[in-house]
N, C-alpha and C positions, 0 to 999 in steps of 0.2 A: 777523686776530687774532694769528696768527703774528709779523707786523712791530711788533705793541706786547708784548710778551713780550720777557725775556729769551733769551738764547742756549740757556741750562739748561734754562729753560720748554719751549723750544722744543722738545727732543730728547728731553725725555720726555714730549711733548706726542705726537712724533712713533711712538716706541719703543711708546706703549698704544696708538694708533691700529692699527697693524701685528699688534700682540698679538689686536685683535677681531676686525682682518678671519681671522686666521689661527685663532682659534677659531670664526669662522662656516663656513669653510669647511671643516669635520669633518666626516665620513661620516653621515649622516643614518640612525636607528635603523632595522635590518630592522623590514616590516612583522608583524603579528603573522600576518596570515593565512599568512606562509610557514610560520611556525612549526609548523602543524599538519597532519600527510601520513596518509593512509591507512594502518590500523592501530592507530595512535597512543591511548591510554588517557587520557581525562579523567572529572574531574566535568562535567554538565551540569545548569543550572539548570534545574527540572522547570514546568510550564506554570502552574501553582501559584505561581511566583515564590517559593518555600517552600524546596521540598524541590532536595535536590540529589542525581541519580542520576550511576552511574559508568555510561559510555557510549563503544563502540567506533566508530570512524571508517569506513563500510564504505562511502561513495563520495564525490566531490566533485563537484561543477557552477559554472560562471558563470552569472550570474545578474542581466537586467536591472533594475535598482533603481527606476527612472523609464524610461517610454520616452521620454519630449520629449527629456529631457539627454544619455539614451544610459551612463549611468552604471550600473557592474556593480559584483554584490557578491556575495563566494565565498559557496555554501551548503555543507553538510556534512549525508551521509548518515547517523545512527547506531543501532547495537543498544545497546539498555540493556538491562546485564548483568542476569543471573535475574531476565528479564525474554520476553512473549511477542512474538514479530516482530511481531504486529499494531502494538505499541506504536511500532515504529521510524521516522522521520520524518526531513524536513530542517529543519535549524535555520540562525540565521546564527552568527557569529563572536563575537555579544555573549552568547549561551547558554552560553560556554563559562565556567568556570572555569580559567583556564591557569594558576592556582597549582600545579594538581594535574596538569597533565599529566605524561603518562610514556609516553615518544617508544617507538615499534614497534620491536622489533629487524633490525638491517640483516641487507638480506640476505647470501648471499654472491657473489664477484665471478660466477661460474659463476653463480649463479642467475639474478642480476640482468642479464647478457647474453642469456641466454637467452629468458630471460620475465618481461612486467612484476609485481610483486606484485600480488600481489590477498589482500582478506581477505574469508573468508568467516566465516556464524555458526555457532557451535558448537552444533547443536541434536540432538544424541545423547539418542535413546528407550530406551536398552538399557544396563541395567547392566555394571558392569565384568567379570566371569564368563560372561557371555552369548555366545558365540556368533555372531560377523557374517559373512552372507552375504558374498563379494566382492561378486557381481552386484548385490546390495541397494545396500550400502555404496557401489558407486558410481553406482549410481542415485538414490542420496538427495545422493550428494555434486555431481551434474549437476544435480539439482531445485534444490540450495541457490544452484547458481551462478548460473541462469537465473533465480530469482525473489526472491533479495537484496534487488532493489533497486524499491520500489511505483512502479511508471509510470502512477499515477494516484492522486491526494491524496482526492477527495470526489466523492462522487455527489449530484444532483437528481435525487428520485423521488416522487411523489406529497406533493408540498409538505415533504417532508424530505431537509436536508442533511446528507448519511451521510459520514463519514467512512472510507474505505477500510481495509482491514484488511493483505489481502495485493496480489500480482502478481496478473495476468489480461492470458492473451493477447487482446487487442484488437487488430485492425489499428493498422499505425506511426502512420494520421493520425489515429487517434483516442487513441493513447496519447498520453504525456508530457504532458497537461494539468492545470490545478490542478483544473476540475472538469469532469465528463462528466455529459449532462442525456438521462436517459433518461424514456421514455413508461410510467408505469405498466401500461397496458393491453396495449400490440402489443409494447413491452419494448424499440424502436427507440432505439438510443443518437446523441445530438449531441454536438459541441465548442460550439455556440454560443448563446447566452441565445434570439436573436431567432429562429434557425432552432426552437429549441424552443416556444416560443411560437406561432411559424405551424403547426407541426404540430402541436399538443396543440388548434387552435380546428377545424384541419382532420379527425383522428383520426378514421374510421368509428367504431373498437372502444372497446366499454366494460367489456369484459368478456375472460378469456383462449379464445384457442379449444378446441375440443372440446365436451364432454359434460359436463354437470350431473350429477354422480351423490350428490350431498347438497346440504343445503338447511334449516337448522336458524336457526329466527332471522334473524341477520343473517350467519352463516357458510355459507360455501358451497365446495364441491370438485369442483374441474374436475379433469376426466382428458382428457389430451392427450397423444395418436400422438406422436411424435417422426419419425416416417416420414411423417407428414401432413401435421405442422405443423413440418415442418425450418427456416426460422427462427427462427422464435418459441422455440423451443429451444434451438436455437444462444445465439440471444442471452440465455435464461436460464440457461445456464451460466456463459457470460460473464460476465454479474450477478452469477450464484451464487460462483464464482470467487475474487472481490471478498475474502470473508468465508470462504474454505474454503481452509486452506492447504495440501490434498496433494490436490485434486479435480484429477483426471486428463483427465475426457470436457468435451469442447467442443465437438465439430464431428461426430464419428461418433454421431449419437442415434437411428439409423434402428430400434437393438434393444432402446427403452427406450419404455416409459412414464411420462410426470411426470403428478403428482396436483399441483395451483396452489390453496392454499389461498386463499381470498379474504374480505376483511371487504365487506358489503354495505349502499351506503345510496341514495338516490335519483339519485345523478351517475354511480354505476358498480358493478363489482365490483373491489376494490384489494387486489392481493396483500402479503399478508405472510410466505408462508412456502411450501416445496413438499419433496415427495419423489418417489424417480424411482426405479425396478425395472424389471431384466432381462424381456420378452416372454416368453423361455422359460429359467427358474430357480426353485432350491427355496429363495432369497433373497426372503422380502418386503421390500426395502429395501436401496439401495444406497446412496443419497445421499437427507440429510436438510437443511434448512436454514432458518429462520426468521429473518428479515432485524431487524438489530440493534434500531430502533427500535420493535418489536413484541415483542422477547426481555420475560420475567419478566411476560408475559400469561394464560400457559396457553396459546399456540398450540404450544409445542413437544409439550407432553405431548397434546394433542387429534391432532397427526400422528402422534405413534407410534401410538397406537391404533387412528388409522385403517389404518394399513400392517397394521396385526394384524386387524381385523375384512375385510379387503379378502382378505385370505390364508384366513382361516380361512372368508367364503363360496365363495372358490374351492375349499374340499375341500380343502385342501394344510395342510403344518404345515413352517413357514418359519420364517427367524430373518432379522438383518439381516447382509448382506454382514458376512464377514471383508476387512481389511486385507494 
């Protein structure tokens, strides 16, 4: 083409040729996932596709997209502001509204050698006039570090899948998964569909351990040793856990008793809710819990009164645990 062209042709035939390749070879835009680092202040589109909340960055992850391809895609931790942690979740990169961001403040050179940032959430229970314990204060502020971040998205349990609320320490192999398949009855937790499956046809138990000590209809309350039945407790705290964000006891149950509310029909007895008191204390009630998809039934108000008629046949006059 060049040899039937003029000379002129030719040299700014040449001269735009050299102009594109030298515009193609420009630095290609940062990606956006760099843009956004721990801390970091945006809007986030709510699950609603609606609503848009302001929401803090409180951890990151890789994250495989496909496993055939091998292909990863950043997730992001975040707290939405005046908002409760149960709400807190991972989201990907398209959640974001990055119109709105507004980048964390740097640290300083001294901090940032030191130690890497870390954000935590601001969940202060105490007025500004109030008074804080050191010893408190930084026991709440070790609680917030350690259970920041949900190491388990959703539970299977008696044909509902629950949405997890807070932390619970689980053994490593059974955390970090999307979901954990527990046996309503023995309360045994899995990581895996088909492993749950074979033990739910195998299951002796249809009911919790212990004693029957009511029986009304189709409701029913079992009382169980914690000294007796040390797993099956264990692993109802664990559960319990899930849905309780400052529940301390998990593994020492040897000086409690739980009361395992249960709904009753001809395949079993299926818990929805339980409370658990000191062996020897002037506390009827330590820890109370009615598991989400049974909440706004009347099991909550049916538990407290039993903790109060269970105290008041005892001869005692009890109130529930202080915090």
């Amino acid at each position: 083409l060049a040899c039937l062209l003029p000379s002129s042709y030719y040299i700014c035939f040449t001269v735009y040729t050299v102009y594109i390749m030298s515009t193609n070879t420009e630095e290609a835009p940062t990606s956006t996932n760099t843009l956004l680092e721990i801390g970091d202040t945006c809007l986030v589109k709510w699950r609603d596709g609606v609503q848009q909340l302001e929401a803090t960055i409180i951890e990151t992850r890789t994250k495989k997209k496909r496993k055939s391809t091998g292909e990863e895609e950043t997730e992001y931790y975040v707290h939405y502001k005046n908002h409760d942690r149960r709400l807190d979740e991972w989201i990907p990169i398209s959640s974001f509204v990055m119109e709105s961001l507004k980048k964390a403040p740097k640290p300083s050179t001294e901090e940032s050698s030191s130690r890497p940032r870390r954000t935590t959430v601001e969940t202060s229970r105490t007025s500004p006039n109030t008074a804080v314990d050191p010893t408190l204060a930084a026991l709440e502020q070790e609680h917030e570090e350690t259970t920041k971040v949900k190491n388990i998205s959703k539970i299977y349990i008696g044909g509902w899948l629950v949405e997890a609320w807070y932390f619970s320490p689980y053994p490593d192999e059974y955390a970090q998964v999307d979901t954990l398949y527990v046996c309503e009855y023995c309360l045994k937790y899995m990581r895996h569909v088909h492993t749950f499956q074979r033990h739910r046809s195998d299951c002796p138990c249809r009911q919790p351990p212990g004693r029957e000590i009511y029986r009304q209809a189709d409701l029913s309350v079992y009382e169980v040793d914690g000294k007796l039945e040390r797993v099956y407790c264990q692993n109802l705290c664990l559960l319990a856990k899930l849905f309780l964000d400052h529940k301390t006891l998990y593994y020492d149950v040897n000086p409690f008793l739980f009361y395992v509310i249960c709904h009753v029909d001809e395949y079993g007895a299926h818990i929805v809710g339980y409370f658990s008191k000191e062996k020897v204390s002037d506390y009827n009630l330590a820890c109370i819990l009615c598991f989400p998809q049974f909440q706004k039934s009347g099991y909550g108000k049916f538990i407290i009164s039993t903790s109060y008629e269970l105290t008041k046949r005892e001869g005692k006059t009890g109130s529930p645990e202080k915090p």
